[in-house]
C-alpha positions in Angstrom: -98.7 65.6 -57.1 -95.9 64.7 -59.6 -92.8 61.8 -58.7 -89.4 63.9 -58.0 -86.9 60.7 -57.7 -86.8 57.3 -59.9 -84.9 55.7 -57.5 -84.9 55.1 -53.3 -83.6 52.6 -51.1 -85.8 51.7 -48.2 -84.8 50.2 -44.9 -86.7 48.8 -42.5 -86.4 47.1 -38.7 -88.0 43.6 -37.8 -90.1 44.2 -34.8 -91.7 42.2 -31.9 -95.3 43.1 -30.9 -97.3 42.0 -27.5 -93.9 41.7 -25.7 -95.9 39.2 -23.1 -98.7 41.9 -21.4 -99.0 44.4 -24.0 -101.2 42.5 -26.4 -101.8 44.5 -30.0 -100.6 47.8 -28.3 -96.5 47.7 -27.1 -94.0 46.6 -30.0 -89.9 47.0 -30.4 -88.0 47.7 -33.5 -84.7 45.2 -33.8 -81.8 45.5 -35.6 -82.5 43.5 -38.1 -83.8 44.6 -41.5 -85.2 44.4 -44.9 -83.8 46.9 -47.5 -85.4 47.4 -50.4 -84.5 49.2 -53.7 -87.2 50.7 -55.9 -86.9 52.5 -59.0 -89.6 53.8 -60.7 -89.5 52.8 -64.9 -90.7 54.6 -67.9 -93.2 51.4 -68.7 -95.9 49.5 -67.1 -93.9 46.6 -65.7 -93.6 45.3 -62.7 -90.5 43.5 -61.7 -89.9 42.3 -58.0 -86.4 40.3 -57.1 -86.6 38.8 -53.9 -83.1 37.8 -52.3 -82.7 36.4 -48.8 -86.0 35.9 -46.7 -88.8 34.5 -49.1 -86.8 34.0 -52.3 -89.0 31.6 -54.7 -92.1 32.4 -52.5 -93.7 35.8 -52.2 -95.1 37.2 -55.0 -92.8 38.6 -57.6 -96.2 41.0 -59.6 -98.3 43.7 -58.4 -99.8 41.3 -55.5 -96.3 41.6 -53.7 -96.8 43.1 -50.5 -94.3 46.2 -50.6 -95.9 47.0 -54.5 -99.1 46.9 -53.2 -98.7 49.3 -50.4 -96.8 51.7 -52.6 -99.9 52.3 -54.8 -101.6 52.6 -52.0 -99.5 55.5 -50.7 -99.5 56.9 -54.2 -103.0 56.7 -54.2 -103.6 58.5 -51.3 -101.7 61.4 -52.0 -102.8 61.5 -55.5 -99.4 60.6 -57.3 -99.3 59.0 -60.3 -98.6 55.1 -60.4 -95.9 54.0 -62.7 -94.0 50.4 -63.4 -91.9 49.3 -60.6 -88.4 47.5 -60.4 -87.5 46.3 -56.9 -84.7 44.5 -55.4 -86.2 43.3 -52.1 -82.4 42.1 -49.9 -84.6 40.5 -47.3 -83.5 39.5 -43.9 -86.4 39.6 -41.3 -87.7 36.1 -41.2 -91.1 34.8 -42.7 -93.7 33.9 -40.8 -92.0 34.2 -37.5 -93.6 36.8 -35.7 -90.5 39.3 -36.2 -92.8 41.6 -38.2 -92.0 40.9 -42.0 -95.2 41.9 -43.2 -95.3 45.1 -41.0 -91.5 45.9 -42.5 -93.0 45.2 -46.5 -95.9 47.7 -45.8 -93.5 50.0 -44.3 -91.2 49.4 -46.6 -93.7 50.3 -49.5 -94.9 53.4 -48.1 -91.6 55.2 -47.3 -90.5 54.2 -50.8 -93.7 56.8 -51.9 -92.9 59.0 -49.5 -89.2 59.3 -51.0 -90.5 59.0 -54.6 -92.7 61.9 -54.3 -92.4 65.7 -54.7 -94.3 66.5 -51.3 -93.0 64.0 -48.9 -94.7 66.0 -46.4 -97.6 64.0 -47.9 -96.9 61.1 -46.3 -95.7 61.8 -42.7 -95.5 59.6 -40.0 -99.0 60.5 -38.9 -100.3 59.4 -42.7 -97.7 56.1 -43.1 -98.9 54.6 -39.7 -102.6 55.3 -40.1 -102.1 53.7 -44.4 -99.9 51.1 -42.5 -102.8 50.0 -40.1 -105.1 50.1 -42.7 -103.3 46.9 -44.8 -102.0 45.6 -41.6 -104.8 45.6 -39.3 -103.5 46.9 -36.0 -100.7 48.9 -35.6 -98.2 47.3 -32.7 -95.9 46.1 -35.7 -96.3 48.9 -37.9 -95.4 51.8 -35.4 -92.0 50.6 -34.3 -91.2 49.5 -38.0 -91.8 53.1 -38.9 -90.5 55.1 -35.9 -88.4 52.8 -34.2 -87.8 51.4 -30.5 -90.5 50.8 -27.9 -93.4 51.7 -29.3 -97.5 51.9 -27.9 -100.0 52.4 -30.2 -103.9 52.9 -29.9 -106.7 54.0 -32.0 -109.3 56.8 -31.1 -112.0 55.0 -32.7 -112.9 51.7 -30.8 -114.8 50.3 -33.4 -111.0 50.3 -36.1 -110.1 46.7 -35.1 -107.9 44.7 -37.1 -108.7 44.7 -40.6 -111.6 47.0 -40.0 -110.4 50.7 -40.6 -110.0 52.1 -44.6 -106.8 53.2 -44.3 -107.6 56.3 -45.6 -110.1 57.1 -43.1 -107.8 55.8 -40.5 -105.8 59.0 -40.6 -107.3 60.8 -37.5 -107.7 56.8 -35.5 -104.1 55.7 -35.1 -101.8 57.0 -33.0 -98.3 55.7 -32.0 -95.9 57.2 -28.6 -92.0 56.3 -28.3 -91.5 55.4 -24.6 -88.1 54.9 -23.6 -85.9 52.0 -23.1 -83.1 50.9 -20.9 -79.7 50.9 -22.2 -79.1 47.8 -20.7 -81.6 45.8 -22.6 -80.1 43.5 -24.8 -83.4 41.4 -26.9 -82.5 37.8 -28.1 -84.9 36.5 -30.2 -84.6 32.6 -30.4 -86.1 31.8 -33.7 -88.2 27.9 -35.0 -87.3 26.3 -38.1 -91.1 26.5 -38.7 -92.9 29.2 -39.3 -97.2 30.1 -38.4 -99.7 32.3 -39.8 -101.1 35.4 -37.8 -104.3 34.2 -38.9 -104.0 30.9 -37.4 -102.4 32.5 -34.0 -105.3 34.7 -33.9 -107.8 32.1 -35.0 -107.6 30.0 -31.4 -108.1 33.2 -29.5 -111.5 33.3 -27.4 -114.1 35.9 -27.9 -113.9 37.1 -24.5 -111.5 36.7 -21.3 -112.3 36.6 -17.3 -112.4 40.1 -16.2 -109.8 39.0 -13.5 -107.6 37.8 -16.0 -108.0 41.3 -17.7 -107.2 43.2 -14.4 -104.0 41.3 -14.2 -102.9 42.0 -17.4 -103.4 45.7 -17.4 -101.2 46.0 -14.4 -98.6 43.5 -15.9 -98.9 46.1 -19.1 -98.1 49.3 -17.2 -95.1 47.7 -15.5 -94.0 46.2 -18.4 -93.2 49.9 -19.7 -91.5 51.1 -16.1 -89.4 47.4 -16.4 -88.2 48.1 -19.7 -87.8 51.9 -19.3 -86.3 52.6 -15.9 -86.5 48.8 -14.1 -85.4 46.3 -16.0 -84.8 44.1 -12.5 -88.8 43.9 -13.0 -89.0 42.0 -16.8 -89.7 38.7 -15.5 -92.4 39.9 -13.5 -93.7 42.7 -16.1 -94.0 39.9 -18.7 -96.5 37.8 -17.6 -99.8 37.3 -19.9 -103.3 35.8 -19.6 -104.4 37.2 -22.4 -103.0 35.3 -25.9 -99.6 32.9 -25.0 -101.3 30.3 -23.4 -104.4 30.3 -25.7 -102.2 29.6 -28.5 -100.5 26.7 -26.5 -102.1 24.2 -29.0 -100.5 26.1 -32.4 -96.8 26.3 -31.2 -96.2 23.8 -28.4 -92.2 24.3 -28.5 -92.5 28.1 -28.5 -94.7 27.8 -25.3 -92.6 25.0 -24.1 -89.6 27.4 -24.6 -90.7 30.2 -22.8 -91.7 28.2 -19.5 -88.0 26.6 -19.7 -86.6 30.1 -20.0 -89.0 31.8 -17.2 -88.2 28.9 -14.7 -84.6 29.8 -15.0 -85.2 33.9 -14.9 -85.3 35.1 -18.3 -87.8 37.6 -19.0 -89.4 35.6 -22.1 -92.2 36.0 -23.7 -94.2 35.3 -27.6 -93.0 37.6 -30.1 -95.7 38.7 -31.7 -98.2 36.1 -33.2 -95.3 33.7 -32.8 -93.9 31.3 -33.3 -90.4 33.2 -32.2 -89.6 33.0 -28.9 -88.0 36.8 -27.5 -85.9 36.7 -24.7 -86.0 40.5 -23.2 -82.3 39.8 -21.5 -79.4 42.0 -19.8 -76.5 43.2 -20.9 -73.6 41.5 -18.6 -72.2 44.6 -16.7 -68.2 44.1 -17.5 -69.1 40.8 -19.7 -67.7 40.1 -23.3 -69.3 41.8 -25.8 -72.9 41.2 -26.7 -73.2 38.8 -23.5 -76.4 38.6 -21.8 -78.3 37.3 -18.7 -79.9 34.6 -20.8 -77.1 33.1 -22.7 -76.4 30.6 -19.8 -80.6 29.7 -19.3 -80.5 29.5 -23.5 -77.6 27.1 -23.7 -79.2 24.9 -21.0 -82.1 24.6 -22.3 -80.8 23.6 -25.7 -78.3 21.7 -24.4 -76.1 22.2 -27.5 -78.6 20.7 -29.8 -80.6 23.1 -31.5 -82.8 21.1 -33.9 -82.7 23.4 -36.4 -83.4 26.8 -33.9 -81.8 30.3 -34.5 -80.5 32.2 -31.2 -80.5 36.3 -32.4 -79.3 38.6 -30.1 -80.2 41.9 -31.4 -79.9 45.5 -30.7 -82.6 47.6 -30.1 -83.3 49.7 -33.6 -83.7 53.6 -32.3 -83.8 54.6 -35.9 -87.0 53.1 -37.6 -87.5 52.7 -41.2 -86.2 55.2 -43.9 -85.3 56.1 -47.3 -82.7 57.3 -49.0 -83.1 59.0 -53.0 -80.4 57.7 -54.7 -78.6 59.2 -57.8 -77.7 56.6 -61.0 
């Protein structure tokens, strides 16, 4: 397969996995996003600028996350690799749990797809499964790539994270769009700090009481009719056993967050391997644009002093990640 384009821009959501109940399986896309310019060169070099996000900290070679899943895409779909100029204008925070690593895999693959002559290639079916395949599980990757409320599952029990080849994962992941109330209006409430999945995931017991794995599963299921048709039912829908309080030990403030927030009705939950607090709110029926149920429990809770915390209230992305050839 030969390149048709030598230059695409790439955009892509942050996202929030788990979502409380819906542990490495449910996952939003927000508006908030990573763009990424790539241009293929004539040489061997590899040059990556980083602006916003990461600047002076990720990799700026061939181990940079968005490089390395673009060979990997190439790869797969037998393209040829060539040197690399991007211009990474990153927004989705670091280490957060907001899906940055999700959106730079993403982000890498849909630049191949637009960079070569059979995009086709490299459909959604192909991206997630090469997408798992880096990432490990795929509750970040499928709403970075197809946008909104996502669920995703493998066919194969044994692909766990980190174990499927991602090119052998192509007939194990699979991803559904479920729908999402209009009225839901995410805020994601965002540390000064930032924590490793791999340390979130490290305190994380080897097994679970089945009682607290009955629970969950019903919290999981109305967690989809809350945010779909219900969303009077996010508070209850939210609950977890399964990971939040496990990782008590790793991000205190987050956990302490979240309690605040629930005692005073917000719907709040982890985002992803945290340590970002999401707050699934409400739009205020006849309120001033962008207002939310949670604004008043937020502000209390902070009391005005936010000691270096970000409050993000964000759109639901419906769009998902894409790329654009562009002529120069």
């Amino acid at each position: 397969m030969r390149l048709r384009a030598a230059h695409v821009r790439v955009r892509v959501p942050a996202t929030s996995a788990n979502l409380g109940p819906g542990f490495d399986a449910l996952g939003i896309a927000l508006g908030l996003h990573d763009e990424v310019d790539v241009r293929a060169l004539g040489t061997d070099d590899v040059r990556v600028e980083v602006q916003g996000e990461g600047a002076g900290t990720v990799p700026d070679d061939e181990s940079h996350l968005v490089v390395r899943a673009l060979r990997l895409a190439l790869d797969h779909v037998g393209a040829p690799q060539t040197g690399l100029h991007l211009v990474c204008r990153n927004r989705v925070p670091h280490g957060r749990g907001l899906g940055s690593s999700a959106a730079a895999v993403v982000a890498g693959i849909l630049a191949a797809r637009g960079l070569v002559s059979e995009p086709d290639a490299l459909d959604d079916d192909v991206a997630l499964a090469l997408a798992t395949g880096l990432e490990g599980h795929p509750d970040n990757a499928a709403p970075a790539l197809l946008g909104g409320l996502t669920v995703a599952w493998t066919d194969d029990p044994a692909t766990g994270p980190g174990g499927a080849e991602a090119g052998s994962a192509a007939a194990a992941v699979r991803a559904a769009r479920l729908a999402v109330h209009p009225d839901l209006a995410p805020v994601a409430i965002v540390p000064p700090g930032h924590l490793s999945t791999h340390a979130a995931r490290g305190v994380l017991p080897a097994q679970v009481p089945h009682g607290d794995a009955a629970w969950q599963v019903g919290r999981a299921a109305l967690l989809v009719e809350a945010l779909g048709r219900r969303p009077d039912l996010l508070l209850a829908a939210t609950g977890d056993r399964l990971h939040q309080g496990y990782r008590r030990q790793v991000m205190p403030a987050s956990l302490a967050l979240v309690d605040a927030l629930r005692e005073r009705g917000v719907a709040a939950v982890v985002s992803g391997a945290g340590p970002t607090v999401l707050a699934l709110a409400r739009r205020l029926p006849g309120g001033t644009d962008g207002a939310t149920d949670a604004d008043a429990a937020i502000a209390e809770v902070f009391g005005g002093v936010m000691a270096g915390w970000r409050v993000l209230p964000l759109a639901v992305d419906v769009e998902g990640g894409s790329v654009t050839a562009m002529l120069d």
